[in-house]
C-alpha positions in Angstrom: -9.4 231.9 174.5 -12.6 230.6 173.1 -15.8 232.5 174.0 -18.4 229.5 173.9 -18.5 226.0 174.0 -21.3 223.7 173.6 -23.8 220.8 175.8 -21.9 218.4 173.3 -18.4 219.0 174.3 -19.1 218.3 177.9 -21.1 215.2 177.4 -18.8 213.7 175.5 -15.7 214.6 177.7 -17.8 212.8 180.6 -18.3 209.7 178.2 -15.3 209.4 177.5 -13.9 209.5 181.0 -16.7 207.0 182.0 -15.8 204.6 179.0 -12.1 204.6 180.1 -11.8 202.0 182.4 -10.9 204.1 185.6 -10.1 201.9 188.5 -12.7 204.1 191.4 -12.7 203.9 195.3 -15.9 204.2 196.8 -16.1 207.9 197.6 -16.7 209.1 201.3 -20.3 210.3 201.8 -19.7 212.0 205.3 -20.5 215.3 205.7 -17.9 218.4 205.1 -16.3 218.6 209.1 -14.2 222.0 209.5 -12.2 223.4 212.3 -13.2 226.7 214.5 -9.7 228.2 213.9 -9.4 232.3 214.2 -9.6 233.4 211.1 -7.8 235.8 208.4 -9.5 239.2 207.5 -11.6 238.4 204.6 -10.7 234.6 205.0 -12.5 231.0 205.6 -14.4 231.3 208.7 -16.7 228.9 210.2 -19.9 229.2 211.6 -18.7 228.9 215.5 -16.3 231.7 214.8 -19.0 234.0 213.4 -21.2 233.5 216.5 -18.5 234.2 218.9 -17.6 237.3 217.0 -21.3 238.6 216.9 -21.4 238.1 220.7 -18.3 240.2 221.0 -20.6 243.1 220.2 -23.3 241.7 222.4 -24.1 242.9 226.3 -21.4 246.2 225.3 -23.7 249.2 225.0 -22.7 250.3 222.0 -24.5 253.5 220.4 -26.3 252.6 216.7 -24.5 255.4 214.7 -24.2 255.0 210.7 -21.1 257.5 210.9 -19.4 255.8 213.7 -17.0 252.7 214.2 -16.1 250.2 217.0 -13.6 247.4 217.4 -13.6 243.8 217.5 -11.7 241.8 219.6 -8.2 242.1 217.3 -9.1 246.5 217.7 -10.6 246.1 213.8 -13.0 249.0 213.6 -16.5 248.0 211.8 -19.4 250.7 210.9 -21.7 250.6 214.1 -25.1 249.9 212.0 -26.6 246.6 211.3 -24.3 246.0 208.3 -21.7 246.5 209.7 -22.3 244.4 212.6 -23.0 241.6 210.0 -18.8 242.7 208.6 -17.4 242.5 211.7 -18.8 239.0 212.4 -17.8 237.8 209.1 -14.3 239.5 209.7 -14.5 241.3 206.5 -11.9 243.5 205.2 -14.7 246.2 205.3 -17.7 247.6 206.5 -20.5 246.6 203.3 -23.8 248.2 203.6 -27.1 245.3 202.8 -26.5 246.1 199.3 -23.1 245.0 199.7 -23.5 242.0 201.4 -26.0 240.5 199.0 -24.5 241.5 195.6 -20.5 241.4 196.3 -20.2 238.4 199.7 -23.0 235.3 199.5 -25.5 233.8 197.8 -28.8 233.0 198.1 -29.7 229.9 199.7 -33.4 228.7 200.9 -34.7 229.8 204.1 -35.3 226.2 205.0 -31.0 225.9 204.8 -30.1 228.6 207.2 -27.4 227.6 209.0 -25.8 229.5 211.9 -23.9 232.8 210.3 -26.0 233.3 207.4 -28.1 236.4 207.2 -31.7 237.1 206.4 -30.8 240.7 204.1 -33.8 242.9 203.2 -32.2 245.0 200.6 -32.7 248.5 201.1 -33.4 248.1 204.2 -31.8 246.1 207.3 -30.1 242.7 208.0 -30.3 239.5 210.9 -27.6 237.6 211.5 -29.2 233.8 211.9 -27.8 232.3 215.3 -29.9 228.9 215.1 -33.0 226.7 214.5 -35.3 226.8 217.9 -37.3 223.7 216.7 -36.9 220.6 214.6 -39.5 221.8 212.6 -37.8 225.2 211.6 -40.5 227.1 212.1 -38.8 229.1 214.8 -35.3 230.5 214.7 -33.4 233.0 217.0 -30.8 235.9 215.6 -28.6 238.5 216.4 -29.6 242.1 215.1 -28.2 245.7 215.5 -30.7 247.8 214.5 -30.9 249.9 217.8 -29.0 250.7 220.7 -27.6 247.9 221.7 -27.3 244.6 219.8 -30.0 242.5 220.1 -30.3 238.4 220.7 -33.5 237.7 220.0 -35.0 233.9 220.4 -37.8 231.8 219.5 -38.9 234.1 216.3 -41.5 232.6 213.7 -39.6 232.3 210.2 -43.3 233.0 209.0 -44.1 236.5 211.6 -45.2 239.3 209.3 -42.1 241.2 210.4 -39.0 240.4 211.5 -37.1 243.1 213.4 -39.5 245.6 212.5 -39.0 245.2 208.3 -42.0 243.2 206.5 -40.7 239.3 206.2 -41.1 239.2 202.5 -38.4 241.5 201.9 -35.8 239.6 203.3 -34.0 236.8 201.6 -32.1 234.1 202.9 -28.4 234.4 202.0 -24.7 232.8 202.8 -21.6 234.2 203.0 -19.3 232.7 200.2 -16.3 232.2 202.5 -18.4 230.4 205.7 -17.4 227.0 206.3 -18.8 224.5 208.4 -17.3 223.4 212.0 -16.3 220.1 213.1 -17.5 216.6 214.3 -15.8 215.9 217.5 -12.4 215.2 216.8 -12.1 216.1 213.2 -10.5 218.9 211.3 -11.8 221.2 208.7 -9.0 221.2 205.4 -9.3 222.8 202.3 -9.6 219.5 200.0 -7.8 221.2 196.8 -5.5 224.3 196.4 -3.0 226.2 194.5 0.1 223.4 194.1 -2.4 220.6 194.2 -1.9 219.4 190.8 1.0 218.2 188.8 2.9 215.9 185.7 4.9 212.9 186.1 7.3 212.4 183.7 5.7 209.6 182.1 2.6 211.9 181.3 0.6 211.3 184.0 -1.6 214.5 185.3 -2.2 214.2 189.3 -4.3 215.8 191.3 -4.1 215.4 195.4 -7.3 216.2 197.1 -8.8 215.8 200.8 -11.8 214.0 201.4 -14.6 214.6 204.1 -12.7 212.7 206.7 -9.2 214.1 206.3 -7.9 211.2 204.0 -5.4 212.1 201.1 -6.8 211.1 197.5 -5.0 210.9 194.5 -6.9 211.3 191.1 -5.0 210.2 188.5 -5.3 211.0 185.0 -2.8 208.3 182.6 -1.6 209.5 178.8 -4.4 206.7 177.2 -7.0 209.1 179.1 -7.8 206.3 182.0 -8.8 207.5 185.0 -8.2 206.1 188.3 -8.3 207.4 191.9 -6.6 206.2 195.1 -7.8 206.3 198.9 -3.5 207.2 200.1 -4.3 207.2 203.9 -6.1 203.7 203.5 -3.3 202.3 200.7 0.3 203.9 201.5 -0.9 204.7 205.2 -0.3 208.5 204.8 -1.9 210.1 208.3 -5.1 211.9 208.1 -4.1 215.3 207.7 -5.4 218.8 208.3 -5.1 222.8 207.8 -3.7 223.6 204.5 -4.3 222.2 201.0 -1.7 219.1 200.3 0.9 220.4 197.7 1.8 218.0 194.8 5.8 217.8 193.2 7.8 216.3 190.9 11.2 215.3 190.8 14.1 215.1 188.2 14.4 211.6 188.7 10.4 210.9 187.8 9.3 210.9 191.5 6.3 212.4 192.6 4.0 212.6 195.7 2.5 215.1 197.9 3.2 217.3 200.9 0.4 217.3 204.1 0.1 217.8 207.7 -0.7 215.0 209.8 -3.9 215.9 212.0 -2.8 214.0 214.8 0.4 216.1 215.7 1.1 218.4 213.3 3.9 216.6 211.2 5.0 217.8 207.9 4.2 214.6 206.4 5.5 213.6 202.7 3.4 210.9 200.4 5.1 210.1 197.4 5.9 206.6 194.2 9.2 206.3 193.1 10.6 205.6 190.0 9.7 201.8 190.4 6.0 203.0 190.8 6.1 202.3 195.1 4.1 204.1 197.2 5.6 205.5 200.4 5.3 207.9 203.2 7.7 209.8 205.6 7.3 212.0 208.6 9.4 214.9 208.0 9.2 216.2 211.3 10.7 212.9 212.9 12.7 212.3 210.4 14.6 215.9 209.7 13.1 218.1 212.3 10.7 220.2 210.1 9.0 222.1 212.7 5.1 221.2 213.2 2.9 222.7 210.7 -0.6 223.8 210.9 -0.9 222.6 207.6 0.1 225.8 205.1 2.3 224.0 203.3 3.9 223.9 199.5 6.4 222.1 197.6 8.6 222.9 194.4 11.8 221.2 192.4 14.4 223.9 192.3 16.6 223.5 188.8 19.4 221.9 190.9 17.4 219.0 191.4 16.4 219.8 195.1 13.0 219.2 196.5 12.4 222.4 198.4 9.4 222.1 201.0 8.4 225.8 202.3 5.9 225.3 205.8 4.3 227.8 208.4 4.6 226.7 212.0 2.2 226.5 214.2 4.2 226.3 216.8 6.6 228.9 216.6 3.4 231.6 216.2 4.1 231.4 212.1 7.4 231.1 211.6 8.3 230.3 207.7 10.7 226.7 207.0 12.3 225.3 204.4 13.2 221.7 204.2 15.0 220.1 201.4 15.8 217.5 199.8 18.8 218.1 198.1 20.6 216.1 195.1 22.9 214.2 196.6 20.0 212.8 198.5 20.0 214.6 202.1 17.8 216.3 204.1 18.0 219.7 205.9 15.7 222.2 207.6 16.2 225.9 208.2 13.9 228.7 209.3 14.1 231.4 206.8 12.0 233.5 209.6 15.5 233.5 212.2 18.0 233.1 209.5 16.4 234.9 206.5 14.1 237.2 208.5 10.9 236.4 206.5 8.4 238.2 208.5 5.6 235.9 210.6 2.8 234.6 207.6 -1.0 234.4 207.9 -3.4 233.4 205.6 -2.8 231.1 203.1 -0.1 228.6 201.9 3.3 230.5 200.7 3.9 230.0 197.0 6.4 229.2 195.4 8.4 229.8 192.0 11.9 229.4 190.5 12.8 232.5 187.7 14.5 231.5 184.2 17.7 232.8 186.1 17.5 230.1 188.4 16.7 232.7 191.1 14.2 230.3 193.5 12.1 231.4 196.6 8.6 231.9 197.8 5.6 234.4 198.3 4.1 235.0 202.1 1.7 237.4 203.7 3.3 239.2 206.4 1.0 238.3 209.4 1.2 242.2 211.3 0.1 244.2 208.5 -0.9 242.2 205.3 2.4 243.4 203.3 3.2 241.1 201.1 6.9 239.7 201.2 8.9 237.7 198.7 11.8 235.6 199.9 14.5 234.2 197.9 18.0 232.9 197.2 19.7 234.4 194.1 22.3 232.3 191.5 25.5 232.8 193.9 23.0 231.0 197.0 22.5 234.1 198.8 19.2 234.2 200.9 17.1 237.7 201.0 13.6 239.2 202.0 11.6 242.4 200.7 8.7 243.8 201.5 6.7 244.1 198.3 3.9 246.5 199.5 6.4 249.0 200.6 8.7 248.0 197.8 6.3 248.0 194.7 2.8 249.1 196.0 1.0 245.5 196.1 -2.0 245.9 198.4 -2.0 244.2 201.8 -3.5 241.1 201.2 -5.2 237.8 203.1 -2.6 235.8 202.4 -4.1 234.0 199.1 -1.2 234.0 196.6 0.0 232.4 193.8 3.2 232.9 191.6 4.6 231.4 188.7 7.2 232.4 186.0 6.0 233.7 182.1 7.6 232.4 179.5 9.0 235.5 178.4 10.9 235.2 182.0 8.3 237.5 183.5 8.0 236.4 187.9 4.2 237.1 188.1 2.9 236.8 191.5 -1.0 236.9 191.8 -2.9 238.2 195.4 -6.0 239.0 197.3 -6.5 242.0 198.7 -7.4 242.1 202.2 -8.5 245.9 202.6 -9.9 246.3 198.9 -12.8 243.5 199.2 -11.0 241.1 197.9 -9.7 242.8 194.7 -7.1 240.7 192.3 -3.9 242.4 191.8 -0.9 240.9 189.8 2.5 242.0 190.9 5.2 241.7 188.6 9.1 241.3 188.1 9.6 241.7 184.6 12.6 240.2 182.5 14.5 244.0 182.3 14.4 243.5 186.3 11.9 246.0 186.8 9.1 245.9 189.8 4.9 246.4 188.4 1.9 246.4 189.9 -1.5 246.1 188.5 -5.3 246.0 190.3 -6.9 243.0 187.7 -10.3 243.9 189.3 -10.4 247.6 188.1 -8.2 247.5 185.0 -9.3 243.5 183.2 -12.5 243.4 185.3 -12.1 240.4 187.4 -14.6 239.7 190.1 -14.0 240.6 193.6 -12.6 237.1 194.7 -13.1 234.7 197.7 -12.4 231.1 198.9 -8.9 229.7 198.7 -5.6 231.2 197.0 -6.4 231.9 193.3 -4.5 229.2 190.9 -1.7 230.7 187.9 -1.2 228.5 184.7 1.3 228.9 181.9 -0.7 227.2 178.6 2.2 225.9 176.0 0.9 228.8 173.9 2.2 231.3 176.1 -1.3 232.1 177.2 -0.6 233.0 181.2 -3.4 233.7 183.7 -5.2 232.7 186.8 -8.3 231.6 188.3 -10.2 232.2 191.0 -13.9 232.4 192.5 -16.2 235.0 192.0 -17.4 235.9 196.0 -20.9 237.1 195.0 -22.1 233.5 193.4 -18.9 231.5 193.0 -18.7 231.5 190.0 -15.3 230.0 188.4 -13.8 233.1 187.0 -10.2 232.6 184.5 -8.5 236.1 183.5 -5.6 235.4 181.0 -2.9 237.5 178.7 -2.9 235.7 175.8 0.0 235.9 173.5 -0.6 239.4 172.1 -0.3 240.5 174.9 -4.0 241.4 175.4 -5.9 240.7 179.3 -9.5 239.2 180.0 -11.4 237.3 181.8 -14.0 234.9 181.5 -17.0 233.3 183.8 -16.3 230.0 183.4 -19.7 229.3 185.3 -21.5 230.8 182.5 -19.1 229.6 179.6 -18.8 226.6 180.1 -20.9 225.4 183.0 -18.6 224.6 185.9 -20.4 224.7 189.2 -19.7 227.0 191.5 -17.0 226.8 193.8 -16.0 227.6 197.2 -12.5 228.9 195.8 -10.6 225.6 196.3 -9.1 225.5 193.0 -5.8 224.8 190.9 -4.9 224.4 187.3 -1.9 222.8 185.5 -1.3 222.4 181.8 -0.9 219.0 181.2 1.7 217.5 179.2 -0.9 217.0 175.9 -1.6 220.8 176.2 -5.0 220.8 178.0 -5.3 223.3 180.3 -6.9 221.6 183.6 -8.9 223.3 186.5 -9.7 221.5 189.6 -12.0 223.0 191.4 -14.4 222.0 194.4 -18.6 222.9 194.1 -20.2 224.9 196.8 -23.5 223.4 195.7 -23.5 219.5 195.5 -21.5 218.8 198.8 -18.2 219.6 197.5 -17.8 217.5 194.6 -14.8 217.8 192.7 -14.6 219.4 189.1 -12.6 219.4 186.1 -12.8 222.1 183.4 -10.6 221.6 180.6 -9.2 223.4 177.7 -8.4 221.3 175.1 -5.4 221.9 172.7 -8.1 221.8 170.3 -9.5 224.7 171.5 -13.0 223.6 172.9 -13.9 223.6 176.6 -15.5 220.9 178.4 -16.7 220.7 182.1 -17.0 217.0 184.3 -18.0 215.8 187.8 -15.5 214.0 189.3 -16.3 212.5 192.3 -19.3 211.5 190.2 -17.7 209.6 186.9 -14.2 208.6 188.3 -15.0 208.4 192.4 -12.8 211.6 193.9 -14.6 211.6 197.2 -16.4 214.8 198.2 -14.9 216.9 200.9 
């Protein structure tokens, strides 16, 4: 891959998009609105979900000991020191010292930002956990603190006192956890707006991406062979429901069809968006209409080499129960659920993933919910269903539930994860073409940055060039690690590179069907605007604001 790009390249990618003609929908301008849902260890976790952990500590008297542990409310043990009080509210997947916390989980923000569950961290020293603004003015704030015997809740604190709990003011900084997300407006629910699956080719050469805006409506981004641009309001246009949990998952059919997989908000309905070879928009209710059980939104979808439109969703219903509904070639529908009939173990986390091997072998990646383990289920040549454990099986670590697979072109199944006891390390775990089981930590061996956000994304470049992407949890920082076709691993800071904003882990990449490789990926900074960071078949990279040049609402 290159090392460097230039200003140039990016400004006149962006010119070019604005000079193509892209038919734009106004974008939505309402804030980001998110869900208090439990969370996943090392997961997304808003800000009401933080506070209601930290007071799980509060009013117990538990003894301020650097050497000992106590529980949260799931019997998770956390270091009993301020720290680690700070971990355990975050629901990290360990106990991080102040250190820790500033250099491998946030970023820094400005005091005048604070938000409930961000953390004023002196360094060396000792860290708050902010609970709230007293005042209008922010000049007074109240915070949770363990620096003593017991946790403290202490109110109406000047921002500007010459010490706050007992640490001069000036040596804390004002910092936010990369994987906080904000709670709701009444009523609304908090999605991820882009994910692993989000993007894909028509067979006419079309690229689409799928995103979510602010207020839970499905937007397609479009992307034609001329290089127009063009994006779509679907909820408003085809009348797809506003939808919730998961990311929506994109597909493409044999016969040139393609559309989008969500869950509607409303009730839960595995709901299916999608044009037909004619170029008409529709939308189904999958639920209703084949009995798909209702969804809390992890959800992804996949062509299997017969032709069949295979739709893997976790129930929410049914405490996590993994389904499959399909589409099959001779046009009918059928549901089964692999967790009774295949014994797929309960899934957490993040959306299953999917992949179909060069032997035609088809099935999807989960996180089992009671331990982490990560399982693999799939049905062989001769149709036979199966489950394995992998983490028992091959060693991957327990993860968070943020996968992604894909198939190498040398036939290689490589199935890319988050570790959920490690801090978030990237491991690859591998079936390789001779049938044999590998796994590798890409953190400690290729030097990938402890991840965070949403699922990382694979890509296969028509090179050969294989790899993934994912967020860098100490700045977000768009980070791509890639084999190229000599077989050699690195990985890149595409922040840095090429000047991508940094992201709050929503991303996904596709290769397009002129060669570019193209990375969605959704800005922590700028009100989660959506980017694209290309790779050209030419070789140069090239960075543009979406939701600014071609309208992509924010989310």
């Amino acid at each position: 891959m290159p090392s460097k790009t230039s200003k140039l390249l990016r400004v006149t990618l962006a010119a070019a998009i604005a000079a193509s003609g892209a038919v734009v929908v106004t974008a939505v301008t309402a804030g980001s609105s998110y869900a208090a849902t439990t969370s996943s260890v090392g997961g997304q976790i808003t800000r009401s979900e933080i506070l209601a952990r930290a007071q799980f500590w509060y009013g117990k008297n538990i003894g301020y000991d650097q050497g000992g542990s106590y529980p949260d409310s799931s019997g998770r043990g956390y270091r009993t020191d301020c720290s680690g009080y700070v971990s355990m509210a975050w629901h990290l997947g360990t106990s991080a010292n102040t250190q820790g916390l500033a250099d491998s989980f946030t970023y820094q923000i400005s005091r005048s930002d604070l938000m409930p569950g961000d953390i004023l961290n002196s360094y060396y020293d000792h860290v708050i956990l902010f609970e709230k603004w007293d005042d209008a003015a922010h000049t007074t704030f109240s915070y949770y603190s363990f620096g003593s015997t017991p946790v403290k809740h202490r109110t109406g604190i000047s921002i500007n006192a010459a010490s706050l709990d007992s640490h001069p003011n000036g040596d804390y900084k004002a910092l936010r956890y990369k994987n906080v997300v904000n709670d709701p407006a009444p009523g609304s629910a908090w999605v991820p707006a882009l994910g692993d699956g989000g993007s894909v080719s028509g067979a006419d050469g079309t690229a689409y991406t799928f995103t979510r805006s602010a207020d839970g409506h499905l937007q397609g981004t479009a992307r034609y062979p001329t290089d127009k641009w063009a994006t779509v309001d679907l909820t408003n246009v085809v009348g797809t429901p506003v939808s919730a949990g998961g990311a929506p998952s994109a597909f493409v059919q044999q016969n040139g069809t393609v559309g989008v997989v969500s869950a509607n908000a409303a009730n839960g309905h595995l709901q299916i968006t999608y044009k037909n070879t004619s170029g008409q928009w529709a939308t189904s209710d999958l639920t209703n209409q084949v009995g798909t059980p209702v969804t809390g939104g992890a959800v992804r979808a996949t062509t299997d080499p017969d032709g069949t439109l295979a739709i893997y969703s976790r129930g929410s219903a049914d405490g996590g129960h993994l389904s499959l509904t399909a589409l099959q070639s001779n046009g009918s529908w059928a549901t089964v659920d692999l967790t009774n009939v295949v014994g797929t173990p309960i899934s957490a986390g993040g959306a299953p993933s999917t992949f179909t091997q060069k032997n035609g072998t088809v099935g999807v990646v989960s996180a089992n919910a009671a331990n982490g383990h990560l399982q693999i289920t799939y049905k062989n040549t001769s149709g036979q269903w199966a489950t394995n454990d992998l983490t028992n099986q091959v060693g991957t670590p327990a993860t968070d539930g943020a996968v992604s697979a894909t198939t190498d072109p040398d036939g290689t199944l490589a199935i890319y994860s988050r570790g959920s006891a490690d801090g978030g390390h990237l491991s690859l775990t591998a079936l390789q073409s001779n049938g044999s089981w590998a796994t590798v930590d890409l953190t400690n061996v290729v030097g990938t940055p402890i991840s965070a956000g949403g699922a990382p994304s694979s890509f296969v470049q028509k090179n050969g060039t294989v790899g993934v992407v994912s967020a860098n949890a100490a700045n977000g920082h768009l980070q791509i690690t890639y084999k190229n076709t000599s077989g050699q691993w690195a990985t890149n800071d595409l922040t840095n590179l090429v000047g991508t904003p940094a992201t709050d882990g929503a991303v996904s990449a596709t290769t397009d069907p002129d060669g570019t490789l193209a990375i969605y990926s959704r800005s922590s900074l700028n009100g989660g605007h959506i980017n694209l960071t290309a790779l050209q078949s030419n070789g140069s990279w090239a960075t543009v604001d979406l939701t600014n040049i071609v309208g992509t609402p924010t989310s």
